[in-house]
C-alpha angles and dihedrals in degrees: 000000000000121000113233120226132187121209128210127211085004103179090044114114094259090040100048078056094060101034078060089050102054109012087095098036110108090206083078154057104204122201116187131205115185110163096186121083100226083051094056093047095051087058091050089053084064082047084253129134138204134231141197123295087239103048095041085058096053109129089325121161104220136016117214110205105203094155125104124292104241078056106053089082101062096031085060091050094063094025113058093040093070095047122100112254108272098042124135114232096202111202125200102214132018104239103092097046089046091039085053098226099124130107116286105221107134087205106065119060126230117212129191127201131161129178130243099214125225114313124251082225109040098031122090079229116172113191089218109035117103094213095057106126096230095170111032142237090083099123105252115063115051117245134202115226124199111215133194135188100211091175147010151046099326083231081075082061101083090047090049095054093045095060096045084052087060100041096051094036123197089045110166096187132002114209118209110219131170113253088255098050080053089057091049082050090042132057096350104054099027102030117023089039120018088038092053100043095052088045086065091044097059083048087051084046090055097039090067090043097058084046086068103263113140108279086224088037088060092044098049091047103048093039087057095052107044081062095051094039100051083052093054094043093040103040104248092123138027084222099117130202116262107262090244082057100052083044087048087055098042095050090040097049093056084050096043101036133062105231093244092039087123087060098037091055091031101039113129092230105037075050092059092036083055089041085044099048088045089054092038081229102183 
């Protein structure tokens, strides 16, 4: 018997990819609700409609919340109320559950999952090359997903995981991780750190540029060795850093960092005011 799913904010970017992911898919019965007019049009480009909130939540299985995080409070507000006892609320990114601005209904189970995208290392990945699946769930590079059961019976767990497969698709692993230890993920690691420091990196990039070094030759150099680089500081390879390079990026990191930079990213409570301004939490 097919699982029916209901699917918020269905013709949004995240939600057409995974429409396209599951419309075809005979494990479920999909229901879409899309309020906004370019949405709709972009299901009924995939000769899809959408229904009433209400009548797409009657009696439905899962729903899927592919809307935006500062959303997600009062959606489920209005949401989780009309769903029968029993019914998983999937959401699509960790801020609003750690940020605790979801619907408190202990019968119902919230379930978090986000993808990895495809790996630098694993993906057939061309810089220049339109077709190249940068974020996953196209159907052709592998993706890791990270799951969490925030809450409900552990038994939830295995449902929850199934549908986030399906929905990232490929998906290689899915790593099971507490609601907190997906904060630390995202927003803290990915976003907050890695996003900002390669932020800095592209200005760094066009800084050279605009001091006269080839535009190509730039690119080429620092893509190269943002791959080799990743594989010495992460041991993939044996292959060390030159001694002037490992005394370049010690001298450079107590320039460039602030001494207490890992609490300030990892702290329990700058991760919950980031979790709290991406949810737009009062």
């Amino acid at each position: 018997m097919a699982v029916s799913v209901t699917l918020m904010g269905a013709g949004g970017k995240m939600g057409c990819r995974i429409t396209d992911r599951l419309k075809d898919n005979d494990r479920y019965e999909m229901r879409y609700v899309e309020p906004g007019e370019q949405g709709r049009e972009r299901l009924a480009d995939r000769g899809l409609s959408a229904q009433s909130t209400d009548a797409a939540l009657d009696g439905t299985d899962i729903v899927v919340m592919a809307v935006p995080d500062e959303l997600i409070g009062s959606i489920t507000d209005d949401v989780v109320p009309k769903v029968d006892s029993g019914t998983m609320i999937v959401l699509l990114d960790p801020a609003a559950a750690y940020a605790r601005v979801l619907h408190d209904r202990e019968d119902v189970t919230y379930f978090l999952t986000h993808p990895c995208h495809p790996s630098f290392f694993t993906a057939e990945t061309s810089m220049d090359d339109e077709d190249t699946d940068w974020f996953g769930g196209q159907g052709r590079d592998r993706q890791d997903i990270v799951c969490a059961l925030h809450q409900g019976s552990d038994d939830e767990y295995s449902k929850g995981e199934a549908i986030a497969r399906d929905m990232y698709a490929p998906v290689r692993d899915a790593h099971r991780v507490t609601t907190e230890q997906m904060a630390l993920l995202e927003p803290a690691l990915v976003e907050t750190l890695l996003g900002t420091c390669l932020d800095v990196i592209c200005d760094g990039y066009e800084r050279v540029v605009e001091m006269g070094v080839p535009e190509d030759a730039a690119r080429a150099m620092l893509f190269g060795h943002l791959r080799i680089e990743l594989g010495i500081t992460f041991g993939y390879t044996d292959f060390p850093f030159s001694d002037g390079a490992q005394q370049a990026i010690e001298n450079a990191k107590k320039e460039i960092f602030q001494p207490d930079w890992e609490d300030r990213v990892f702290g329990t409570q700058n991760v919950r005011e980031s979790a709290e301004m991406i949810a737009d939490a009062d």
